[in-house]
Each structure stands twice: as C-alpha cells, then as structure tokens.
N, C-alpha and C positions, 0 to 999 in steps of 0.2 A: 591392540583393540581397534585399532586406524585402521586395520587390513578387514578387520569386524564390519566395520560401518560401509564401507562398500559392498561387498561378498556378502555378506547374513543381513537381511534386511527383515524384521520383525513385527507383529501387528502394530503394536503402539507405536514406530516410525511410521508406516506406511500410514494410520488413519493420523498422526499427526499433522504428515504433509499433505493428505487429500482434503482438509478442512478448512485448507488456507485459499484466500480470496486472490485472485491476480488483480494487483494494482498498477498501472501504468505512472512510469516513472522517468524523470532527464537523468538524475544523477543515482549513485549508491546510498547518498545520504539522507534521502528523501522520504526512505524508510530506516528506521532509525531503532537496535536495540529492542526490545519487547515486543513493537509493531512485528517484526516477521515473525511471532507466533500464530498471526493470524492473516498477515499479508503473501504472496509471491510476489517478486519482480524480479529480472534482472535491467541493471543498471544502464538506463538508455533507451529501454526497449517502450514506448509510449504509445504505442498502438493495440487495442485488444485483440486483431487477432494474433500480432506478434507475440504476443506476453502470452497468450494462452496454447499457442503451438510450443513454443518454448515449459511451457509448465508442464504440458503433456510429454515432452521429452525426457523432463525432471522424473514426474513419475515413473515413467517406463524404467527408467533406470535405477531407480528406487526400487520399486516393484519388483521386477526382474532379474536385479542384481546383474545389471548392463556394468559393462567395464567401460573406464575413460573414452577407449575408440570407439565402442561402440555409439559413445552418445555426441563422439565429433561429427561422426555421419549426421547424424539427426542436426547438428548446429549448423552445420554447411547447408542443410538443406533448407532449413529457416533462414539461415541467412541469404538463401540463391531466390525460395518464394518472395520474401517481405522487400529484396532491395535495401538490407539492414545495414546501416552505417557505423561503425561501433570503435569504439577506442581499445587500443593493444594491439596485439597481435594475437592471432587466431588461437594457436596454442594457448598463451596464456590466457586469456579471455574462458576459451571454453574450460579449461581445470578449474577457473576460478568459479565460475555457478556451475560445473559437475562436484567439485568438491566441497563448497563451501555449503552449497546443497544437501547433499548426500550425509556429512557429517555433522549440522545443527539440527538435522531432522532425527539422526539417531541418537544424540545425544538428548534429544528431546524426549525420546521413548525411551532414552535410559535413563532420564531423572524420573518421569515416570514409576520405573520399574525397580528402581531404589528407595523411592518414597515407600513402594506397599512392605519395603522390606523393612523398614527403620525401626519396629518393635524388635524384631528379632537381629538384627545388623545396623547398631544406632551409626557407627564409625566408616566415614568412607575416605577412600586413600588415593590421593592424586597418583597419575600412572603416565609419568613421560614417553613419549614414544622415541627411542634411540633412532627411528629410519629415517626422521627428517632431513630433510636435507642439509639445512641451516638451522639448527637448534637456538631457541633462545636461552640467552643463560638465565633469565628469572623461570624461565618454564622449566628448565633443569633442574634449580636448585629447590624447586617445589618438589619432585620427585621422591614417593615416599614419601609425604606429609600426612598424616591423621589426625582427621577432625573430629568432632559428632556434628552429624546431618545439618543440623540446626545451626553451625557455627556463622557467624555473618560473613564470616570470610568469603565460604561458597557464594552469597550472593554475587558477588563482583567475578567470581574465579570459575566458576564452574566453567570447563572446556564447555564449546571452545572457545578461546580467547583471543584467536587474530587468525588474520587470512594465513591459510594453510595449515593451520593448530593442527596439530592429531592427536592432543592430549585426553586422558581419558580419566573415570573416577570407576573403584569397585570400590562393593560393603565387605564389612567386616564387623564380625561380632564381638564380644568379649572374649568372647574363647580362644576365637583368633588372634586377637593382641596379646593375650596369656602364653600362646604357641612363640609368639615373636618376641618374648622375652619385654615384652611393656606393662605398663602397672595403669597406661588410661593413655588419652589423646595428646597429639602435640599442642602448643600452644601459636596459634596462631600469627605468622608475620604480622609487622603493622603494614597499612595500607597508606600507601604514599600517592596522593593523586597529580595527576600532568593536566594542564591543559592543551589542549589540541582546537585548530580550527578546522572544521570539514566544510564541504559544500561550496567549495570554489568553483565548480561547473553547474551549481543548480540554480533554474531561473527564481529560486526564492532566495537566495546570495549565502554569501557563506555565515558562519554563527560559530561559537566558539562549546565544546565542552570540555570535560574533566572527565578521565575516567583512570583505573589504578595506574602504576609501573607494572609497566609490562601486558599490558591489555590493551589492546587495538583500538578504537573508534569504535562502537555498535558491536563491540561484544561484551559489554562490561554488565551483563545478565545472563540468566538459565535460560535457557533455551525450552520453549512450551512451559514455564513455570506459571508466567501470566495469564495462561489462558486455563489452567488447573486451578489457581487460587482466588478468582476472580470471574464477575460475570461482566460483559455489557450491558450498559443499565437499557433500562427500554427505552423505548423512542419515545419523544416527545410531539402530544398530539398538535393538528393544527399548525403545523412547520413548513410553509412553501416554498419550497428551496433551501430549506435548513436553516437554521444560525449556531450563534458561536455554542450555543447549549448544547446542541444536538450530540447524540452520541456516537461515538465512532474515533476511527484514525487513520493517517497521520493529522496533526493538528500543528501544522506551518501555518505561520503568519507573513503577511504579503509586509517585507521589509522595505518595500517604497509606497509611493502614492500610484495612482488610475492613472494611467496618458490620458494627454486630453482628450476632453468628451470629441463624439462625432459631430461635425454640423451638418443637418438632415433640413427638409424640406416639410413644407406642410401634410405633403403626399404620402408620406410616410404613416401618418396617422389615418387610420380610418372610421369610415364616418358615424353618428350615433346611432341606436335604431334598428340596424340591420337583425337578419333574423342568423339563426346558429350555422345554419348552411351556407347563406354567404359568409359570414366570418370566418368559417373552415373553408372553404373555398378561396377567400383574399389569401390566407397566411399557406395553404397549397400551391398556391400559384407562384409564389417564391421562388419556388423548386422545382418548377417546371411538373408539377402532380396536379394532380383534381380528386375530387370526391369518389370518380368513379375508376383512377385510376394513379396509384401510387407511385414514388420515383425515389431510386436511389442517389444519396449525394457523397460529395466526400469531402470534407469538413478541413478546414485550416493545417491538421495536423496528421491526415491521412489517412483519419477512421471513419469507414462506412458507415452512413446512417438510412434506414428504410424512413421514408415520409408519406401520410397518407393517413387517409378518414379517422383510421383506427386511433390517432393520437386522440379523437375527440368523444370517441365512443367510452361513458360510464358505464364501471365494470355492474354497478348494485340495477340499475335497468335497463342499459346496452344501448340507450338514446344517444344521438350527437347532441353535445354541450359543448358550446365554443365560446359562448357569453358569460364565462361566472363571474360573478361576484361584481360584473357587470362593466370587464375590464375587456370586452370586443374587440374595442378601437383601439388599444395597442396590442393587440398579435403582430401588426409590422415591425415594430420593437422585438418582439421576440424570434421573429423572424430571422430579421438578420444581424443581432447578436448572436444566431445559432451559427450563419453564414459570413459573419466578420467581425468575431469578437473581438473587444481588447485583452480579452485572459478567458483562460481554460483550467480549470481546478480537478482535482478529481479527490476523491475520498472516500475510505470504507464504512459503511455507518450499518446501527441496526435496527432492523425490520422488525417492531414488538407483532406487530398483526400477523407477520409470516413466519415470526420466530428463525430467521435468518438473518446473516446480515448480509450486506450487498454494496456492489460498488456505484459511486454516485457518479456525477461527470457534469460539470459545472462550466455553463458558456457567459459570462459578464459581459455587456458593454455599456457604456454611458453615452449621452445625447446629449447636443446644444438643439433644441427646440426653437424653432423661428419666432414663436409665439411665447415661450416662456423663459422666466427672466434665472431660473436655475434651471441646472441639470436634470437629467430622467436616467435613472437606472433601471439597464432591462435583465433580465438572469433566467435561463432556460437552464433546467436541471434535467438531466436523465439518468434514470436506472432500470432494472430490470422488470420495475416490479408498476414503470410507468414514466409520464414526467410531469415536472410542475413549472408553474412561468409565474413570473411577478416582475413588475414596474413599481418605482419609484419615484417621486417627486421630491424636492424642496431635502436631496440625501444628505444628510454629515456626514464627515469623515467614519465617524463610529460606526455608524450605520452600511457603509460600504464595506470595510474590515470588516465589519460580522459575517461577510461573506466570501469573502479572501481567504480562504484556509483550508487545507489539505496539502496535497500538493499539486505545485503552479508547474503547469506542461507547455503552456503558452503563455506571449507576451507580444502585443501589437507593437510592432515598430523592433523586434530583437531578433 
C-alpha cells in the first residue's frame, strides 16, 4: 500500500493537503505532531515565497501522481530561484518532504476513509510493508495485529510512524476474521514510552518529549484526525496583535528573555497633534514610500513586504486612519521594529469573521526611551487579512511572553 500512496492519489488525500496553511519554519520541530494537519512546512525553509513554491510542488505531485524525479526537478528549481541553504544532501533532503509528504497526507485520507467504514468493518489491521529498506523490528512484529477502530493503541500507532514508515492499516469485518480463523481482535501491546529531546537547531531551543517505542518524534498521532474531531475555536474579539488566548498554532514559548531593549533618541517618537496624513506619511517615509507612492522592502529574514497608504486605509469606510486609539506618535516604533526587530514569530491562527484561518507573522522590539525610565515594546503584526501595531509601556515580563509564541524565525544578535 506504500506503492498506493504515491501512484493512486485520492479525493480525501488531495483536499486533505490543499487545506493546509504554509507556515515558515527554522527547524522540523517547529511544527510538531497534530500541527501538520493543518500546517505545511519544510524544515528550514522561512520565507513565504519559498514555502509556498515548495507546497505547490508538494501538490503537483500529490495531484498528479508525480514520481520522486519528477518532483527533484521541481526542488532544484526552488532551490536555484530562492538561493535556498538546506541541511543534507540533496537526495536525501528531497525524499524526505516528497515522501513524508506524500504518505501522511494519504494516510490521512485513509483514516478518513476507514472511519465512514467502522459500522460495517469495526477491525483494522496493521499491514507492514516488506520493501523497506531498513525494516524496524517493532514495526514488523506489529504486522497482522487486529484491533477494533477505537482501540487507544491506534492513537499513538496509526502509520505513519517515523521518517520513511510505509506502514499501512486495512478494515475488516467480522466476517473477515471468521474467514481467518479468529474468534475477535488481538489484544493490544503495552505502550512503553521514550523520552526524546528534539529542536536542537531551533531558535526556540531544544525541549524534551515522550512518545511510544518505536515511534519517531512527531509521529506519535493520526494523521488528519485533529482536524476531523475538532474545530478551532473562534477568534477572539478586540486582540491587537494576539495574545497567549488567542487561537491557533504552533504555540512555542520564547525559552529565554528579550536582548536588550534598543537605545533610541527622542526623534524617534513623533510629535502630538499631527493630522492621519502626516502620520502615514512619517511611518512611509521609513521605507523610502509616500502616500502617493509605495515601496518594496525586504525585511531581516528575506521576505518581501509592499509598504504604502493602503496599510492605513479602513476596510468599513476606505478613509486613511493613522491615529487610532490615539497612538500617532509611536508609528516610529513600529516602524522600525518592522525594519530591525529583536524577533520574528509567526503563527497560524483563526479568522472567526473570514471563517478561515491564516498565517500571522510577528515583528517585536523593545526601546530604552531617552525620556523614560522603563522599556517600550513595539509589535507589528501581519496577515492576510491586514495588520495591527501596538506599544507598550511600563511591560513585565508576563506581558512580553504573552507575545512570544509561535514559532521564533528570528533572533537579534543569533
């Protein structure tokens, strides 16, 4: 069935993998277990349009039932546009997100497609694949095991279970196990768990888990099951730049402190009073843009951003608003936390008003103010759907961390 999951590509795989968000990513770990039912990444690749050339590869070969070489051509060529730096060797590298791709998206659509079965084929039966190359022995001696649907065991076990798996699961009914000479299901191994530490290359540091014998890191789940049994909850109203509430994922926590704040000049703040046009005009002028005419920049970490009026124009009456809530005079603060931040987040959240969910992309930096006796945090958020800016004075630690979280792509001074 390994030979299945490449070569036969089916509805429920393909709308599986088209519904998943690209998330930009440093390490593998970054996205973690459950998250890829809803995320894309490959490991390293932190730029949107790298991750999304790359995803469109993914699918092509999904889709089409592309074979390995075919989808090396496509990685070479991502890799010759983007300038992409990548750990491995090129071989191994691309089998690793053609296959590992390829086969938790079908396995996805085949839990799927064994769920609607379960009245009529309560029993399903691990199915090793002999062609591996390097067989693992607990994945062998699983071979022929019968469960019922519902056993907890599949929570942890359901293929696949480690880079390269090509283990698989078919139903079976009663009738069937009457035919194989059984009287009902096996009784399930115990489950012995390991700890492992992952994330030794990511800028959120490494962290330790647990997951069975004989189960990899970030496979110790169903693949699409979370996203079949579960909703994200709605967004929560009134969130400028999210906090820890908010809903969505990954949901990494920043395992050190802020480098120290910037020390800035009085200049940097601008003055009270002004009207919305010049305050979109100071914070355009940053970026070498104006009101009447926009500028591309490219950002700490290599991703393009369009700058220009259009940030300030309200969708509900199309007017420029630069002065809400009557925070003007730090857009230079948000300014150039977009253009010199001390960290870059990113994270997938969701969108109750669009009934989507969307990737967010989070610029922090902190201030020593000439004139004031604590720090200023400034956080420029953006998504698709828009962006939000907020300052802070007089911040705690708590209150920074509530904003540290997704995952960390950058880090001032690393």
């Amino acid at each position: 069935m390994a030979g299945d999951a490449v070569s036969l590509p089916f509805s429920e795989q393909i709308e599986f993998y088209r519904r998943k968000l690209n998330i930009p990513t440093q390490g593998w770990a970054d996205i973690y277990g459950p998250e890829h039912d809803y995320a894309f990444m490959v490991a390293g690749a932190n730029r949107n349009e790298l991750i999304s050339d790359f995803q469109q590869a993914v699918e092509k070969a999904i889709a089409g039932g592309g074979t390995l070489e075919d989808f090396r051509k496509d990685f070479d060529r991502i890799v010759a546009t983007h300038g992409w730096s990548y750990n491995g060797g090129r071989n191994w590298r691309s089998r690793v997100i053609y296959e590992t791709n390829l086969r938790s998206s079908y396995m996805a659509g085949r839990y799927q497609q064994l769920l609607e079965l379960r009245e009529d084929r309560p029993y399903w039966e691990y199915v090793h694949n002999d062609a591996v190359e390097h067989p693992r022995p607990l994945h062998e001696s699983w071979n022929g095991l019968i469960l019922r649907w519902d056993d907890p065991w599949w929570q942890y076990h359901f293929p696949i279970n480690a880079w390269g798996c090509q283990c698989s699961v078919r139903a079976l009914s009663a009738a069937d196990l009457k035919r194989m000479g059984r009287s009902g299901p096996d009784t399930a191994p115990p489950i012995r768990m390991v700890a492992h530490t992952i994330g030794q290359r990511s800028p959120n540091g490494p962290r330790q888990v647990e997951v069975p014998e004989g189960i990899d890191p970030g496979f110790e789940h169903i693949p699409g099951r979370s996203r079949l049994v579960s909703q994200i909850p709605p967004d929560l109203p009134d969130t400028p730049a999210g906090s820890s509430g908010s809903p969505g994922m990954p949901n990494r926590r920043a395992p050190d402190a802020m480098p120290p704040p910037k020390k800035v000049g009085p200049q940097i703040l601008l003055p009270t009073g002004l009207s919305d046009e010049e305050y979109a005009s100071a914070f355009l002028a940053h970026f070498g843009a104006t009101l009447d005419q926009p500028a591309v920049i490219t950002d700490v970490i290599g991703e393009r951003l369009a700058i220009g009026k259009e940030l300030f124009i309200t969708r509900k009456t199309g007017q420029l608003k630069a002065n809400k809530r009557n925070r003007g005079q730090y857009l230079g603060l948000m300014a150039d936390a977009l253009l010199d931040p001390d960290e870059i987040w990113v994270r997938m959240e969701y969108h109750a008003a669009q009934n989507k969910a969307m990737v967010r992309r989070r610029y922090i930096a902190e201030y020593e103010l000439h004139d004031e006796s604590v720090p200023a945090l400034a956080v420029f958020e953006l998504g698709p759907d828009g962006w939000n800016g907020i300052t802070v004075f007089n911040p705690q630690d708590y209150e920074i961390n509530d904003l540290r979280f997704g995952v960390r792509l950058y880090r001032r001074g690393l």
